[in-house]
N, C-alpha and C positions, 0 to 999 in steps of 0.2 A: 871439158867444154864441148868436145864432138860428140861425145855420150848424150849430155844433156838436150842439143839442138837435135840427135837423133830422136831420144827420147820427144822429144816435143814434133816434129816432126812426122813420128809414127804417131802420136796422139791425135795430132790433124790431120793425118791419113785417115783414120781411125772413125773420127767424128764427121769427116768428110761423107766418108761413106756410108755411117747413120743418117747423116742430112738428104744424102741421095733416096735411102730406103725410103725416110719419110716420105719426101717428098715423092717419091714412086708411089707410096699408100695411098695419099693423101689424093693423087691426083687419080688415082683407079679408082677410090673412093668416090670424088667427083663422078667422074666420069660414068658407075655406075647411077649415082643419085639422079644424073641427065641423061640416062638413056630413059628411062622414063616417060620424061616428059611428053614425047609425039605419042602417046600412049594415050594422054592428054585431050589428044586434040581427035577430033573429026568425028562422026555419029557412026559410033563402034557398039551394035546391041551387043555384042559379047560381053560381061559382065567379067571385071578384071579388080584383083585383090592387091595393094598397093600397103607397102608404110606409110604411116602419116607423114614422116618427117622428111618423106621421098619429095611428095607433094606440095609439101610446104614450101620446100625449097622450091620445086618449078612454080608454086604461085609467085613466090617472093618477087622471081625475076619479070614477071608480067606490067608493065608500067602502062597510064594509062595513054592508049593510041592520041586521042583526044584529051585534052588535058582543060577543057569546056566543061563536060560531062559530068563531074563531080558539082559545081557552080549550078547546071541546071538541073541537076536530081535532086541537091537542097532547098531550089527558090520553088520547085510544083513541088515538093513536101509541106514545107509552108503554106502553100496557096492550099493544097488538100485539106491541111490541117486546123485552115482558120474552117473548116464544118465539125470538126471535132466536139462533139457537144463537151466531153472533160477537160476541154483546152483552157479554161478557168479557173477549175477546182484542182485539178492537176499542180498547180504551181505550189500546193500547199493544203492537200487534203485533210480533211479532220478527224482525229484517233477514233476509234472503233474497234475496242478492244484488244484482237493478238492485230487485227489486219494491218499487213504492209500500209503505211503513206507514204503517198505522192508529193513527191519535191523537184520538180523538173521545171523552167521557163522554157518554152517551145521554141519561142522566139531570140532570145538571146543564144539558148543550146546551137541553132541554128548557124546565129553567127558568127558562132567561136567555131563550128564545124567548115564554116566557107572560108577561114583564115587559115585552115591549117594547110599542111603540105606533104601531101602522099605521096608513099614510094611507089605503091605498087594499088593495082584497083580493088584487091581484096581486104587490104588494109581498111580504104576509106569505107567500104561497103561495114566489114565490121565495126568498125567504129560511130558509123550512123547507127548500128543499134545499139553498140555499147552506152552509148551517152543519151540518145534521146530516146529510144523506144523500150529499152530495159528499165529505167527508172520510171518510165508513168505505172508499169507494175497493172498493168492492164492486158491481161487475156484475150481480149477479144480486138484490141488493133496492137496490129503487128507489122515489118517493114520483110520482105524476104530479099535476099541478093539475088542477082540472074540466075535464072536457069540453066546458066553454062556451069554453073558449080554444084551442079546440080548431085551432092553426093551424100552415104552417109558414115560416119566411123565408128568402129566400133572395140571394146573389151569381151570376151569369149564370155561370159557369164550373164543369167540373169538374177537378178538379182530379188530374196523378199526377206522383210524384217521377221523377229520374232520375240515373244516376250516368256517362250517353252519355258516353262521351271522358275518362273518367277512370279510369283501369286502374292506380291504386295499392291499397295494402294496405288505404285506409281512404278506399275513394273519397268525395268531396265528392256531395250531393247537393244538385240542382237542382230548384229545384218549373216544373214546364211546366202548360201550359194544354192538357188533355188534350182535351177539348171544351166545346160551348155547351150551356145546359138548355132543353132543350125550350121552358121557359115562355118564352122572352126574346122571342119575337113577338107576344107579348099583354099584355108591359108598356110601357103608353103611357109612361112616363116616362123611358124605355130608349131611346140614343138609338143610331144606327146603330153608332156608332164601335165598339160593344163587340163585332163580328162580327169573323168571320173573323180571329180571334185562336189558334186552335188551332196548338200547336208553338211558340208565345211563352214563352220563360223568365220568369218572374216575378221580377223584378229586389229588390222591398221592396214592403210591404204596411204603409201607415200609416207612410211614414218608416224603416221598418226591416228589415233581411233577412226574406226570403220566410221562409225556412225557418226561422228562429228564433223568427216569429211563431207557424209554425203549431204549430212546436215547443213553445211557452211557453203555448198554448190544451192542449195536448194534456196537458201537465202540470196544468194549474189544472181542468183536466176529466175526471178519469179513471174514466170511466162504461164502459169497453169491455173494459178487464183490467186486471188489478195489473200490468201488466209497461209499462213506459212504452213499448217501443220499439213495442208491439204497439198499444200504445194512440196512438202517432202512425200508427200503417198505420189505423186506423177514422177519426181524425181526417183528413187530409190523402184518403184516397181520398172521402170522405162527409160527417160532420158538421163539417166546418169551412168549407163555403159553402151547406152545408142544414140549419139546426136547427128541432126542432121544440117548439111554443110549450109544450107541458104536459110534456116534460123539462126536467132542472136546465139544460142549455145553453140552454134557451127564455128566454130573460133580455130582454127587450123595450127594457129601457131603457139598451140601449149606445151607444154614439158609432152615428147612424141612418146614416153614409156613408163607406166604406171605400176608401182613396187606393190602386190601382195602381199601379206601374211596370212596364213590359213592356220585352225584348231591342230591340223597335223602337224604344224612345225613347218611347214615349205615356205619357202621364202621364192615367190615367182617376180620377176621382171617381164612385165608383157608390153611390146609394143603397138602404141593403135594400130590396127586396120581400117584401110578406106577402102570401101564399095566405090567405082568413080563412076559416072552414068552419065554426067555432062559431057561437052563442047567447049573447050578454052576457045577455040578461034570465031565463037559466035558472044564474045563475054561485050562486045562495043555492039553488036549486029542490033537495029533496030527490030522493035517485037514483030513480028508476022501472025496476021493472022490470032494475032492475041486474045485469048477466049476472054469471055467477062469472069472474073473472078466472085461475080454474084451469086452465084453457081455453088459447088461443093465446099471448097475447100477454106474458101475465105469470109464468108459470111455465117455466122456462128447461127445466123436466124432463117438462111436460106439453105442451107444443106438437103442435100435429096438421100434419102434413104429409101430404103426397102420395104414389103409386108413382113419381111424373115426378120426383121429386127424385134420383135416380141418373142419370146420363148418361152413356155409353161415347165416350171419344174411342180411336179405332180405326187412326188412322192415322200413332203412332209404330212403327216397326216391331220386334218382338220385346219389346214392350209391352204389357201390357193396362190399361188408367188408366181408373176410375172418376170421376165427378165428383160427390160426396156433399155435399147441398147443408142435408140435415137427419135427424134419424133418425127423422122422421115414420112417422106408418101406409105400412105396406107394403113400407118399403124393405129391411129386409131379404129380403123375396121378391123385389125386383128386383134386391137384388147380387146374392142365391142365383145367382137364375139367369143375372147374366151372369158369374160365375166361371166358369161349366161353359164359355166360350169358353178357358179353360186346356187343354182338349185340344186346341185345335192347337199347343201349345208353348210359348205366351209364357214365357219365364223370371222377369220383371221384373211387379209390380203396383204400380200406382204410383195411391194413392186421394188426390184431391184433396178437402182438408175445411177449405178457406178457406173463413173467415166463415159456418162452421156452427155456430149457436150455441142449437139449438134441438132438442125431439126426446123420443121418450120413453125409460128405461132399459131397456123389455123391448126393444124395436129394436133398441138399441145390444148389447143383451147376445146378442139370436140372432145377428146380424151379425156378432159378435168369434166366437159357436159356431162356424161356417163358416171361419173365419181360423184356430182356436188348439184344439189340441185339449186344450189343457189351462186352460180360464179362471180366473182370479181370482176368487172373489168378492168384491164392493163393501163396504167397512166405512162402517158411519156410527154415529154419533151425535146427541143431542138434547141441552137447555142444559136443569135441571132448573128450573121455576116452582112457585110456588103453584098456580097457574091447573093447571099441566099435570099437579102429583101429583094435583088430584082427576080431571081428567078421565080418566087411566092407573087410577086408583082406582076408577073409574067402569065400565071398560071391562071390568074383570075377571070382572064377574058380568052384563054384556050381552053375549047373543047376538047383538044387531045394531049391536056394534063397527065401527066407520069400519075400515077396511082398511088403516089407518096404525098403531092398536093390536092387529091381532090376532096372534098368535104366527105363524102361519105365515108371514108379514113377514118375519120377522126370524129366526127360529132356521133352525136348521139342519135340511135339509125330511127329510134322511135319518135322522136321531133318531126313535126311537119317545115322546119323551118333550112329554107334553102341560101342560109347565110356564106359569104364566099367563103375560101378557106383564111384568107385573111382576118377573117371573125375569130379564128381561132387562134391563129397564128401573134399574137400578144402583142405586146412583149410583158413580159413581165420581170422585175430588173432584181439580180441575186447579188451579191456578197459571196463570193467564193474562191475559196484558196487565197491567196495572194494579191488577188485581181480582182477590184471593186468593178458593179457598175456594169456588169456583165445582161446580156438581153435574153430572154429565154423564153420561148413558148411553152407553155402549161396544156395539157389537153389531153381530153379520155381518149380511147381507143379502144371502140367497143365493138368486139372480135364478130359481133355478129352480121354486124356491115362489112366488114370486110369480107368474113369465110360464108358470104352469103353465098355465094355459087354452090356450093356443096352441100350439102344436107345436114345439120348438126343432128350430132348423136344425141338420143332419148337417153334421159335418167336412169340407173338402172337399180338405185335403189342402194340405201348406205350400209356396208357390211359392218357388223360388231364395233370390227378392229380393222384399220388402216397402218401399217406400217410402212415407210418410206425408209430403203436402204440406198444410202451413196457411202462415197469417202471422200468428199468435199468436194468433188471432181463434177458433179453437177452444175454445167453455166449453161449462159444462153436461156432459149427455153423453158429448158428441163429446170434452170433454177425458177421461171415466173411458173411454172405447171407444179412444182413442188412448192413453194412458198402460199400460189393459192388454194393450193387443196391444204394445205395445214392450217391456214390461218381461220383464229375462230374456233375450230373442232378440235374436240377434248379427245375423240375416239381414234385422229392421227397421229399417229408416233412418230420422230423424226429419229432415225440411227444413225451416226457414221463410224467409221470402222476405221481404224490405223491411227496416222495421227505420231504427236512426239510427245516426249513424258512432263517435258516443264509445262504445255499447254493443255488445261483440263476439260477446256472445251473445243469443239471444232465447228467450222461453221458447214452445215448441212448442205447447201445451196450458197454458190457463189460466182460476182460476176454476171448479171442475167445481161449486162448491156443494153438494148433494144434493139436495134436492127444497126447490123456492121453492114458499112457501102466500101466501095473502091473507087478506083479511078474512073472505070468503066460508066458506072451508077453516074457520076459525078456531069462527065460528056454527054452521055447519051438524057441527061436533066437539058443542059443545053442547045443537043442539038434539037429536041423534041419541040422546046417552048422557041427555039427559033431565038435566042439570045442571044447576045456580040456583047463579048462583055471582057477585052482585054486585061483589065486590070486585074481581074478576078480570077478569072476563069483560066485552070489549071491548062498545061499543053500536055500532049503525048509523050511517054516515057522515053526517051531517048535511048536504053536500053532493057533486056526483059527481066526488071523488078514488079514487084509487087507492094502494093498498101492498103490495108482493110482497118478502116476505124470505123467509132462506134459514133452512127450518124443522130440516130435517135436513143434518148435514156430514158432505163426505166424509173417509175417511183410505183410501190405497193402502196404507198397510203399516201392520200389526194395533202392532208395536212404537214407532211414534208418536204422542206426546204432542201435535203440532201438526197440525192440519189442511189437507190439501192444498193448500187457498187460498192457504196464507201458505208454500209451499215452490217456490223455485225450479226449476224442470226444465228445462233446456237441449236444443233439438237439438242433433243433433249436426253438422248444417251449416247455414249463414246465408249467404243470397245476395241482394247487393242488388238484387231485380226485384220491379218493383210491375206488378199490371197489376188495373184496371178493370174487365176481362169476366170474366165467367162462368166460361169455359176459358179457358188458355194457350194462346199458339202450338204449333205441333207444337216449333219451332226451344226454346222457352222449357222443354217437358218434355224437350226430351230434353239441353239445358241440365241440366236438373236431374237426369238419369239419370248425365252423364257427370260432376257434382260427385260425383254417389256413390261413381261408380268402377264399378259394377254393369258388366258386359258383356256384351254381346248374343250369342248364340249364333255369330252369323257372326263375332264378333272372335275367338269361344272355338277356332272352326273354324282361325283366323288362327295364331291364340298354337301351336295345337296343330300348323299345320304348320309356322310355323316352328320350335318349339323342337322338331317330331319330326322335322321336315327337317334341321335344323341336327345334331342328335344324332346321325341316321344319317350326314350332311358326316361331323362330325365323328368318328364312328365310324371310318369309313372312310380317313379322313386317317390317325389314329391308328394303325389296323391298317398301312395302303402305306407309314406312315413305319417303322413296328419293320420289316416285311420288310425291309426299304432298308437299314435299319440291320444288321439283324441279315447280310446279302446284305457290306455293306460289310466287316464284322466277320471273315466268314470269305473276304474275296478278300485282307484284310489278312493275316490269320493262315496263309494258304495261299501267301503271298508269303514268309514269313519261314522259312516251314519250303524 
């Protein structure tokens, strides 16, 4: 019996002092994951490399100071969102071939979000886009969290598809390891093994094919277009190994470490890295100083860009190929003038407008002047509010109207007729989504009233052949600047490139929106027309988030009911090539020159002699064979007499 209580006694010495170890681990463990945290906090430009799962934990423990704040960032969501012109069609949009639909209630989503009950302010911020701003599946409005979270995470690779070695009808594509990111030599936790992996196929990703993961991210996140296939080309070349913390993919608390398989057999275990660049102790701080978000980054129709944003590649031959990166300031003075390189001959223009998603509409509108001598004007519309009949009601008897209500906006600038803007302003009553009964203004918008300050560009006369290259990643803008230079002309080609295998079309152009507003747009309507409109009218953001929707929608043709967002537009050819840079290969345009079919003047020289060499063969054969004939006819005839 003493054996035994020893025995057992040494056992629980034994296990005792397991449990001490652990709990020794367990708590250094802690202890390391929170020293971190003040890491966190204060405006440190030093740029500091972090594990995700570090972070997550010091979010986790962040509860909100204010427990209000959550209550009033959903009631001015709502108030913002009743100007939502898709706040309608959203509830239940209507199929359009591969495109995403919209199934979200704004207003119900809303309510279910003001009942819930947060731990912590990162949670609730995620979760406002998980539920309501990820399901309208709209590109161009978006919800961002403060700026105290201001960061982004990352996986060492970049990433591009490939379909190398595969020349059937619907090639298989293969995710490769296109290169390393810059950052991977300043994460101490990064161990060598993850170099010199460039041209490694990517076998599965967490236990399962590469491509179906990125594919099933790309579905559950469609922040880049309605079109899936386009929205795996955003995914798979960029935000599927780099998201950033204050978009909806900013989700902090995922599985913290992502399993590889590589062509060479390595089996990597990599954990995220976080870049951290915010402020934890400004995440309640009301905004300072808060710029208008109408500006760069939020308005898909006001973006400021550069003249550098056109780039001539020169060295396809009987080519000329632009490289339109945005329809920023200036660029149309820098197509202008490099089309006048058409007088040496080029037959073929071929404008690349990958992942242009930004720009203003007078740009895009001089730029198509120069292409089309005949343009389109832009149709839009607005979703009819309380908020907005008084502001519209407001504006009618102010001279110092926002330049959104004034009639030369919107009418027709060759009209002598000085009807308010209320003439225009309808309503005219739609059927859409879910939600009957809805009020809507109809109304042209005809660019040359508007971009009248500036001089439109002269004609410059139509080349042979127009080719339009994207990868579906053209919105905004660039989609109304692409859809009206194609529409009608035989001599436009539409191409996109990438793309997934089940989907055999892609849409060209997607998303045009019409002009995205914020919060900013929304006051500064108010404070202008001198309006008091409590019930309505949105308050200041309590703390520094962001919201950019889409104020005004487009429609391309005056006879539909549905807005261009929600309508399928197909290129007219799909090729599966993905490429990462800036430019194509010379070898990869002119790829794409010869899926068109287009031909370069030296084939036309070809075609021409041989079908005029051949004719005249043939001529001549023709002619020596009748003499022959006719020669035989009368030695016969001359024999029998």
């Amino acid at each position: 019996g003493f054996t035994q209580i020893h025995n057992v006694n040494a056992r629980l010495s034994m296990n005792g002092r397991y449990f001490c170890l652990l709990i020794l681990i367990l708590s250094i463990s802690s202890t390391k994951s929170q020293d971190i945290c003040p890491n966190l906090y204060g405006d440190d430009t030093q740029v500091e490399y972090f594990k995700l799962e570090d972070v997550a934990n010091c979010l986790k423990a962040i509860p909100f100071g204010d427990e209000s704040i959550p209550l009033d960032i959903l009631q001015n969501v709502n108030k913002i969102l009743r100007f939502y012109s898709f706040r309608g069609i959203s509830s239940g949009s209507p199929p359009s071939g591969p495109l995403f639909v919209s199934s979200v209630n704004i207003s119900s989503t809303i309510e279910k979000l003001s009942n819930g009950n947060w731990t912590n302010s990162f949670e609730f911020y995620q979760n406002l886009q998980d539920e309501l701003f990820v399901p309208l599946k709209d590109p161009n409005t978006f919800f961002k969290k403060p700026s105290c979270y201001d960061s982004y995470f990352f996986q060492p690779w970049n990433l591009i598809p490939s379909t190398k070695g595969d020349n059937s009808e619907n090639p298989k594509v293969k995710i490769m390891i296109d290169s390393t990111k810059s950052e991977v030599s300043s994460i101490p936790f990064w161990s060598s093994f993850i170099l010199n992996k460039e041209g490694m196929e990517v076998i599965t990703i967490d236990g399962k094919n590469a491509f179906d993961v990125i594919y099933n991210y790309s579905i559950s996140h469609p922040t880049a277009s309605r079109d899936p296939a386009a929205n795996f080309n955003e995914k798979v070349l960029n935000s599927f190994t780099r998201r950033e913390t204050r978009k909806s993919e900013g989700d902090l608390f995922i599985p913290p470490t992502m399993n590889w398989v590589l062509s060479d057999g390595s089996t990597l275990p990599v954990p995220w890295a976080i870049s951290w660049i915010g402020d934890l102790s400004q995440c309640e701080a009301a905004p300072v100083n808060k710029r208008s978000t109408n500006s760069n980054s939020a308005s898909k129709m006001n973006a400021v860009s550069s003249y550098d944003d056109v780039s001539v590649v020169t060295s396809v031959q009987d080519s000329l190929i632009l490289r339109i990166k945005s329809f920023g300031t200036q660029v149309s003075d820098s197509v202008d003038s490099k089309l006048k390189w058409n007088s040496n001959g080029q037959r073929n223009l071929i404008l690349d407008l990958r992942g242009n998603t930004e720009g203003t509409m007078c740009e895009a509108w001089r730029t198509l002047q120069a292409l089309r001598s005949d343009p389109i004007p832009f149709l839009f519309d607005m979703i009819h509010s309380n908020g907005l009949d008084k502001l519209v009601d407001a504006a009618i008897s102010n001279s110092a109207s926002p330049e959104i209500f004034a009639p030369s906006e919107l009418r027709d600038p060759t009209s002598s007729s000085n009807d308010p803007f209320s003439t225009f302003y309808g309503p005219i009553w739609h059927t859409r989504g879910k939600e009957v009964n809805w009020a809507y203004s109809k109304v042209f918008r005809y660019s040359e009233g508007i971009c009248a300050s500036t001089p439109l560009k002269s004609y410059r006369g139509d080349f042979p052949n127009i080719i339009l290259v994207s990868d579906g990643l053209c919105t905004g803008v660039c989609a109304l600047f692409a859809s009206q230079l194609s529409r009608g002309k035989s001599n436009v080609y539409t191409v996109t490139l990438g793309g997934i295998p089940s989907q055999n079309q892609l849409s060209f152009a997607t998303s045009p929106g019409g002009r995205s507003q914020n919060l900013a747009d929304i006051l500064g309507w108010y404070q202008t027309l001198n309006v008091n409109d409590e019930e309505n009218m949105p308050s200041t953001w309590r703390t520094d988030v962001d919201l950019s929707f889409v104020f005004l929608e487009n429609y391309y043709l005056y006879s539909s009911d549905t807005p261009s967002d929600f309508n399928f537009e197909a290129s007219k050819f799909k090729i599966p090539m993905w490429s990462s840079s800036l430019t194509l290969s010379n070898d990869q345009y002119s790829k794409i020159r010869d899926t068109v079919g287009v031909e370069s003047p030296r084939n036309w020289i070809l075609i021409w002699c041989l079908v005029g060499g051949g004719g005249f063969l043939f001529s001549v054969l023709l002619i020596s064979g009748i003499i022959l004939v006719c020669r035989r006819r009368r030695t016969y005839h001359y024999t029998r007499i």
